[in-house]
C-alpha positions in Angstrom: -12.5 -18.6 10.4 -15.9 -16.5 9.7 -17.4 -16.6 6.5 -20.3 -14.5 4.7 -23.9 -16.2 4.9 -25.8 -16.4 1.7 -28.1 -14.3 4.2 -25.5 -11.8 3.5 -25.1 -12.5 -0.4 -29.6 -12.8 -0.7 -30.8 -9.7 -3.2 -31.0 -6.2 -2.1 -34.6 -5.7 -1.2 -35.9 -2.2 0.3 -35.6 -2.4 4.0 -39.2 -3.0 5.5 -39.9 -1.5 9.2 -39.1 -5.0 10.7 -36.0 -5.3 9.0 -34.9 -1.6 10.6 -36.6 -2.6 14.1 -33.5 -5.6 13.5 -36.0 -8.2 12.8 -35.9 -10.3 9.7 -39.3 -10.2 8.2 -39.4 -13.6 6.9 -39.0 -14.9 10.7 -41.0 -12.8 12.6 -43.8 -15.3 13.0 -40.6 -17.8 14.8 -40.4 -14.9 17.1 -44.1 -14.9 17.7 -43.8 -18.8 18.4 -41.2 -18.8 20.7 -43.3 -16.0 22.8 -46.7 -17.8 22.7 -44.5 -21.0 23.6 -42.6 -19.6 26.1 -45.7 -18.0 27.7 -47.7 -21.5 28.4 -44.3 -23.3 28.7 -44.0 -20.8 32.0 -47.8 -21.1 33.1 -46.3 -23.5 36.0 -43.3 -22.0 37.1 -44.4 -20.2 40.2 -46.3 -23.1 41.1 -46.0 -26.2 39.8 -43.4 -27.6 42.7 -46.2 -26.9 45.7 -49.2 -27.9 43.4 -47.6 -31.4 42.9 -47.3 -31.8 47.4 -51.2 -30.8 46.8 -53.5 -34.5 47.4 -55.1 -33.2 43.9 -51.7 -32.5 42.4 -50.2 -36.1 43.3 -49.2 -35.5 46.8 -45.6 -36.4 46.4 -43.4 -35.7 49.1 -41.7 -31.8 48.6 -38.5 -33.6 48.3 -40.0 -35.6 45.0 -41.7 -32.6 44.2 -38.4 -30.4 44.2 -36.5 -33.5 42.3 -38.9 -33.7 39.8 -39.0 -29.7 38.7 -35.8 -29.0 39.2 -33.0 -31.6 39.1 -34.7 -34.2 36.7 -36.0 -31.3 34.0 -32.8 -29.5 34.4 -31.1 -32.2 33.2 -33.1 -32.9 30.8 -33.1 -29.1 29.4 -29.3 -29.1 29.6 -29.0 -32.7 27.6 -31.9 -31.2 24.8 -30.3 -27.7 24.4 -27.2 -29.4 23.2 -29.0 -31.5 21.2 -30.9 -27.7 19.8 -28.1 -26.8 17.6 -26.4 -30.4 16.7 -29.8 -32.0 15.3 -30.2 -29.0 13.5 -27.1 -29.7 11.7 -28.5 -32.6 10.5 -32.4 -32.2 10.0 -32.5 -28.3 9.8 -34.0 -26.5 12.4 -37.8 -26.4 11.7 -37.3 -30.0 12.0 -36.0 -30.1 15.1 -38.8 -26.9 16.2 -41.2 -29.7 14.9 -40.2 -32.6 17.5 -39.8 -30.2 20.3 -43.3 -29.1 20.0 -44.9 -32.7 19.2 -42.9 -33.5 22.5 -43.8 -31.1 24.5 -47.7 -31.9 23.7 -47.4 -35.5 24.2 -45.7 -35.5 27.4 -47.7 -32.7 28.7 -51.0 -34.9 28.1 -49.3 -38.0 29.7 -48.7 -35.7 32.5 -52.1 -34.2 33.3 -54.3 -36.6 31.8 -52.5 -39.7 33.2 -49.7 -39.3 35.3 -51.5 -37.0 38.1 -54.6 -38.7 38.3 -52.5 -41.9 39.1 -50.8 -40.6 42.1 -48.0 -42.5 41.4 -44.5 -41.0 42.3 -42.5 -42.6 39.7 -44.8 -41.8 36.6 -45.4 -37.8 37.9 -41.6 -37.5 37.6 -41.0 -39.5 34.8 -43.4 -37.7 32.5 -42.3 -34.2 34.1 -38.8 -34.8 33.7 -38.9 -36.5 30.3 -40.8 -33.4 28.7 -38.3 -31.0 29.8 -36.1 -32.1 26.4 -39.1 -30.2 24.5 -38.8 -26.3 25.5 -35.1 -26.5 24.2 -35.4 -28.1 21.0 -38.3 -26.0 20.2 -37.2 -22.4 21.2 -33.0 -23.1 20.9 -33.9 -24.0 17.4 -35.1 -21.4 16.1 -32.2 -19.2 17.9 -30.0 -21.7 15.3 -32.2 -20.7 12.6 -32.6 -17.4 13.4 -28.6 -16.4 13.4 -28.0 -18.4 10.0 -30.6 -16.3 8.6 -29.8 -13.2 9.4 -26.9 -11.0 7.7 -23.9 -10.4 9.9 -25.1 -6.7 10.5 -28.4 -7.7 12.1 -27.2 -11.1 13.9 -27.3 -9.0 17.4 -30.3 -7.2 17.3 -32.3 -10.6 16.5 -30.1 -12.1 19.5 -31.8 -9.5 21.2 -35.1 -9.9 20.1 -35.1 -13.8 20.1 -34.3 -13.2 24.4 -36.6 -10.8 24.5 -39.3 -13.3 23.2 -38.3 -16.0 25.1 -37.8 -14.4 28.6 -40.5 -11.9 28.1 -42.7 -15.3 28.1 -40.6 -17.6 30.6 -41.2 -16.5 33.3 -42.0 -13.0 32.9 -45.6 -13.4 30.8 -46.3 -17.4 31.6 -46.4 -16.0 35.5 -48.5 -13.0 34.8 -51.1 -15.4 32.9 -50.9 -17.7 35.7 -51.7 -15.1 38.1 -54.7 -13.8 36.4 -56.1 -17.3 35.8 -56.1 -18.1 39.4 -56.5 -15.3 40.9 -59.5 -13.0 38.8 -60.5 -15.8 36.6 -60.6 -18.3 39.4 -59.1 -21.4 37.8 -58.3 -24.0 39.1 -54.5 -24.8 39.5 -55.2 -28.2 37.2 -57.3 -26.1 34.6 -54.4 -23.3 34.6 -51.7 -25.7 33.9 -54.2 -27.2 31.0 -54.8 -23.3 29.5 -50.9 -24.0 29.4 -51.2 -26.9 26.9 -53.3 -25.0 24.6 -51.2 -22.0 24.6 -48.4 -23.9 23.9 -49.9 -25.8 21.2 -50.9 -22.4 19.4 -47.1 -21.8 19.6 -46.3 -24.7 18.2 -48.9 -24.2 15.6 -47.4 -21.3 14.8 -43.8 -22.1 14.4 -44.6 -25.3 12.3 -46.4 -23.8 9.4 -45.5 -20.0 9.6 -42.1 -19.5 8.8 -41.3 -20.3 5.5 -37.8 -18.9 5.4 -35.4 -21.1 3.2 -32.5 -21.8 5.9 -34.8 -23.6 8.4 -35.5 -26.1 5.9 -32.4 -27.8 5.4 -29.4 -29.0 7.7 -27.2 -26.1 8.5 -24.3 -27.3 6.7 -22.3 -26.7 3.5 -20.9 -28.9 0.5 -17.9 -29.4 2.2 -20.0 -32.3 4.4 -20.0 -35.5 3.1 -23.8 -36.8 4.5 -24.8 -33.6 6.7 -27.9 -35.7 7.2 -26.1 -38.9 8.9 -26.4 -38.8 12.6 -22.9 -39.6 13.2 -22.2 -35.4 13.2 -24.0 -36.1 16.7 -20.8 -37.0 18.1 -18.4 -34.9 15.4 -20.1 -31.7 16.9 -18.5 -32.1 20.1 -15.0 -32.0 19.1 -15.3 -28.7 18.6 -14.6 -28.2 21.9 -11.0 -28.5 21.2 -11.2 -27.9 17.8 -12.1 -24.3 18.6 -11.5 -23.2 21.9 -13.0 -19.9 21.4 -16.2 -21.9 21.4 -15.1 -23.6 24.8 -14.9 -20.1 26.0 -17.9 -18.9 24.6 -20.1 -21.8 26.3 -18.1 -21.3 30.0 -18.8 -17.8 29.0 -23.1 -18.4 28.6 -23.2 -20.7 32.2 -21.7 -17.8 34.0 -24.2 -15.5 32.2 -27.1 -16.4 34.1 -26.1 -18.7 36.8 -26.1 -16.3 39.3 -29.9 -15.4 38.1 -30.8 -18.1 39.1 -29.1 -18.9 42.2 -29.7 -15.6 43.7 -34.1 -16.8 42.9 -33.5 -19.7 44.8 -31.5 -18.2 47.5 -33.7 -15.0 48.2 -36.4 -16.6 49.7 -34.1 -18.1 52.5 -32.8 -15.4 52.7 -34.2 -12.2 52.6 -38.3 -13.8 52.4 -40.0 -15.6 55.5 -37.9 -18.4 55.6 -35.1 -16.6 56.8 -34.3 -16.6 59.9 -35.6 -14.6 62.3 -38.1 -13.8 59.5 -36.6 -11.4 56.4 -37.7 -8.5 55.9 -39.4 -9.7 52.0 -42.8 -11.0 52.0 -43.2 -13.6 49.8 -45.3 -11.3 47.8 -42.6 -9.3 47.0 -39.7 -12.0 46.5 -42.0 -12.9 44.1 -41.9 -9.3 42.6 -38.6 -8.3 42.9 -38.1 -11.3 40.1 -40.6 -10.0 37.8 -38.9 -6.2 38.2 -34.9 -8.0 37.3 -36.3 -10.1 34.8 -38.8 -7.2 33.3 -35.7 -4.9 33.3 -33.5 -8.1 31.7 -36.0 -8.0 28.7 -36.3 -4.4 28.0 -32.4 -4.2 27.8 -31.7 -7.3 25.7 -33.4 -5.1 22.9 -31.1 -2.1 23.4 -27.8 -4.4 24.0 -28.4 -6.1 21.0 -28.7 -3.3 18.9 -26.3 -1.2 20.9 -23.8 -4.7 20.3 -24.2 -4.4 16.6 -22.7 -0.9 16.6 -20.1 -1.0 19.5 -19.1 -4.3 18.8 -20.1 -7.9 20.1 -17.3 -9.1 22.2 -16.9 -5.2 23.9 -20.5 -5.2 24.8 -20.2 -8.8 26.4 -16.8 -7.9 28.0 -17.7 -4.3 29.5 -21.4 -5.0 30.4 -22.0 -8.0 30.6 -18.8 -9.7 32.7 -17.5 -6.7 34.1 -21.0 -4.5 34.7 -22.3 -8.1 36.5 -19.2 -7.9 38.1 -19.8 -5.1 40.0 -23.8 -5.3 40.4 -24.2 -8.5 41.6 -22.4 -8.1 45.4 -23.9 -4.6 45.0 -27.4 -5.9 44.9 -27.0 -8.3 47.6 -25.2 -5.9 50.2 -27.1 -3.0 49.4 -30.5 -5.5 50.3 -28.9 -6.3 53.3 -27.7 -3.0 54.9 -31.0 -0.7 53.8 -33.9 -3.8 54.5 -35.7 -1.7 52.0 -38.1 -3.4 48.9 -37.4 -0.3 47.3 -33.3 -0.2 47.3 -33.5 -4.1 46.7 -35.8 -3.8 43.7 -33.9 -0.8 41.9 -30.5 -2.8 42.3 -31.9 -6.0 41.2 -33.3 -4.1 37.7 -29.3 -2.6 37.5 -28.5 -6.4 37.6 -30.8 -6.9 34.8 -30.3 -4.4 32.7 -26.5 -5.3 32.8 -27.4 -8.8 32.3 -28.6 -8.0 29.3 -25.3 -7.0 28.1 -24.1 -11.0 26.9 -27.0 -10.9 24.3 -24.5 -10.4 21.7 -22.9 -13.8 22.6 -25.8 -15.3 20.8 -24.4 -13.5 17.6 -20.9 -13.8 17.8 -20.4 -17.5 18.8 -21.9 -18.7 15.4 -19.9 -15.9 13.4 -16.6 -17.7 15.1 -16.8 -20.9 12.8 -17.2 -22.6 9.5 -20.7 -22.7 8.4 -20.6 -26.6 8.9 -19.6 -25.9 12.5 -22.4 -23.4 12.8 -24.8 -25.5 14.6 -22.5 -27.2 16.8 -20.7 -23.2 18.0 -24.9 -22.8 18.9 -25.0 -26.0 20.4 -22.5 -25.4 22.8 -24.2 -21.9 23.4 -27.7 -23.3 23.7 -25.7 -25.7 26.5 -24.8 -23.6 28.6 -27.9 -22.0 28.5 -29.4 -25.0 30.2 -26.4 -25.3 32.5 -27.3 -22.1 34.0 -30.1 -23.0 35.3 -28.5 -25.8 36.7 -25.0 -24.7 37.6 -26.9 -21.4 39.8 -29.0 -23.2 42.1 -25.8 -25.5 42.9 -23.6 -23.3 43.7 -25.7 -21.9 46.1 -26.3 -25.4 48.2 -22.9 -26.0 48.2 -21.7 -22.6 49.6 -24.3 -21.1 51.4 -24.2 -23.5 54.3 -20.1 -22.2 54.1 -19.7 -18.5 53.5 -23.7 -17.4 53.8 -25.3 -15.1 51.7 -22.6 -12.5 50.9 -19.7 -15.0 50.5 -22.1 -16.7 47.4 -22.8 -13.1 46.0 -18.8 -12.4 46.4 -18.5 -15.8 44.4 -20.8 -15.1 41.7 -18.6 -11.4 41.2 -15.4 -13.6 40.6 -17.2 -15.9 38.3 -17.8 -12.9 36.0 -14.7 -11.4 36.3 -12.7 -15.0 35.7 -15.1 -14.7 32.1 -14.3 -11.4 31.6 -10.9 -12.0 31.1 -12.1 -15.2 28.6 -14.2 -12.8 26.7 -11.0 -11.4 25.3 -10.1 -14.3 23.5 -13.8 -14.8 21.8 -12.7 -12.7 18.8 -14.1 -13.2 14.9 -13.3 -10.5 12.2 -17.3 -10.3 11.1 -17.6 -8.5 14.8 -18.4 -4.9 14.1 -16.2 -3.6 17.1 -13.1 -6.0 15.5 -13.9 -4.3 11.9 -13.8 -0.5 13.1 -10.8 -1.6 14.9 -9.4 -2.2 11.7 -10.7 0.2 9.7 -9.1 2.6 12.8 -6.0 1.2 12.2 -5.9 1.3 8.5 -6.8 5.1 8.8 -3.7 5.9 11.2 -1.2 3.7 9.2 -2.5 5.9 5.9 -2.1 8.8 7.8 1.7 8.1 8.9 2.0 6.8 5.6 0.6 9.9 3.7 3.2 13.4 3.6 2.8 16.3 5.1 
């Protein structure tokens, strides 16, 4: 059962020109963090895997290399996401913001300033993988105390700006600066991935001492919680899983989301780039683009679709654009590539698939609306899960059926995925949803009208 915030009950203040762009203005310095944090966090993601099979980089094996950047931190972002929205239950979320960036700095040194120079296998992965728990508590966190802040009205345009900061700097802006550090500046790959550590601390600077706002301060949890600081509600967050199983929903909902995102970045280049065989008719060059174009077109929408969700309703938007417009993009990207061999056609279909990506933003708003305010962090935990799942959940699906049904069969696959969620998204339903309340208030105005004579 939803409940109003005291973000809804604050005092009426005159509406400043963040608060009508559908950012709160006491947290737009978080927003600024997660950006700046996001952008060095991303530094390395177009390179990092290659740089480590480099003599200077380690020279791990590509198999070790591979392990360590993608299964080891993607576990490790999965477990830490979770752990996002449950510690801030218990600490409150700049807390939580605080340890993800004191992580991410520590492990980041061990990294470059003792685990590459040693060479040693075990210690590059260890250090890698461990600081992937970092990026999730620090950004996820703020999401949490970003949607407690906010009044219901406003909860899915700051979804949309929150994604907006975050993928507008992973990967979008942390590739761009990596780009124009190696390539104009000249940097060295080592001294790029060190300009990473100092933008990230500036993020973390940032979102330590420059939001102030009052619900980041305390555990996200009301007087019906006997100790909301013991870390036993660790473990009591996850029965909400049956508790609530609008939040189950909700979190099958956010893997499906962006799952096939990812999957179809790690299949493309096998696919359509030089690996394929018989060559594709990509360069690597523009694989590499036609990323930036689907994810530049994904964070331009997530600002419309979360102030489009706040007027046509959360669960419609997620339901219409998101499962069902996904539904129909993704094969259409993948078989349109394939018939026309055209970067052109490839690239204007993949920014459809973007945009319409874009449309589960308001998930980020509704999921926390769903529960008790003591269950608040745990409904964003759950969201925040998934969210590391996807990234996870993609790439596997595409090793295990790609060898089976190729290319198309795993695009077909990813279509029935959002249209199994589209039918899910029915069920993920709360009464502070705008589209639920002018449903009623429809409703109300048709029984008054049978109801009233002639």
């Amino acid at each position: 059962m939803s409940q109003q915030t005291s973000a809804d009950a604050g005092p009426l203040r005159p509406a400043s020109r963040l608060d009508r762009m559908g950012i709160p203005r006491q947290l737009f310095w978080g927003f600024v963090a997660v950006l700046i944090f996001m952008i060095g966090d991303g530094v390395e993601t177009t390179y990092l895997s290659d740089y480590l099979q480099q003599p200077e980089g380690g020279g791990l094996p590509g198999a070790v290399a591979s392990f360590a950047t993608v299964t080891v931190y993607g576990v490790a972002v999965m477990i830490a996401a979770w752990f996002s929205g449950t510690l801030s239950s218990i600490w409150g979320p700049r807390r939580v913001m605080w340890l993800g960036g004191a992580w991410w700095v520590a492990f980041e040194c061990l990294f470059l300033f003792v685990a590459i120079p040693s060479h040693n296998p075990t210690i590059i992965v260890a250090t890698y993988g461990i600081r992937g728990f970092a990026y999730p508590l620090f950004a996820f966190a703020f999401l949490v105390w970003a949607q407690v802040a906010s009044p219901t009205k406003m909860r899915g345009s700051v979804a949309g700006w929150f994604w907006f900061a975050f993928t507008g700097g992973l990967p979008t802006l942390g590739a761009a600066v990596a780009a124009l550090a190696i390539g104009p500046f000249g940097m060295s790959l080592y001294g790029t991935l060190v300009l990473s550590l100092g933008l990230v601390t500036v993020g973390v600077l940032i979102g330590s001492f420059g939001v102030r706002e009052e619900h980041g301060l305390k555990p996200i949890a009301d007087e019906t919680v006997e100790n909301p600081r013991s870390m036993k509600r660790l473990g009591e967050g996850v029965d909400i899983l049956w508790r609530d199983r609008r939040t189950l929903a909700g979190g099958l909902i956010r893997i499906v989301n962006t799952a096939p995102q990812y999957g179809f970045f790690a299949m493309f280049p096998f696919t359509f780039g030089p690996a394929a065989p018989g060559g594709g008719f990509l360069s690597a060059a523009e694989v590499a683009t036609l990323a930036s174009i689907a994810y530049g077109a994904n964070i331009a929408a997530n600002l419309f679709f979360g102030v489009f969700g706040d007027r046509f309703g959360w669960r419609r938007t997620i339901t219409w654009f998101g499962c069902v417009g996904c539904a129909i993009a993704t094969p259409l990207w993948f078989f349109t590539a394939v018939t026309s061999q055209s970067f052109a056609v490839t690239a204007t279909f993949g920014a459809v698939y973007g945009v319409l990506l874009a449309g589960f933003v308001p998930l980020s708003a509704l999921m926390p609306s769903m529960v008790e305010p003591k269950d608040k962090g745990s409904a964003l935990a759950v969201l925040n899960f998934g969210a590391g799942g996807a990234a996870f959940v993609g790439p596997v699906v595409v090793t295990v059926l790609y060898p089976l049904v190729g290319g198309g069969g795993v695009a077909i696959a990813f279509s029935v995925l959002y249209v199994l969620v589209a039918f899910l998204s029915l069920k993920v339903k709360d009464g502070c949803d705008p589209g639920e309340q002018k449903s009623k208030q429809r409703y109300a105005r048709q029984v008054q009208t049978v109801r009233s004579p002639a």
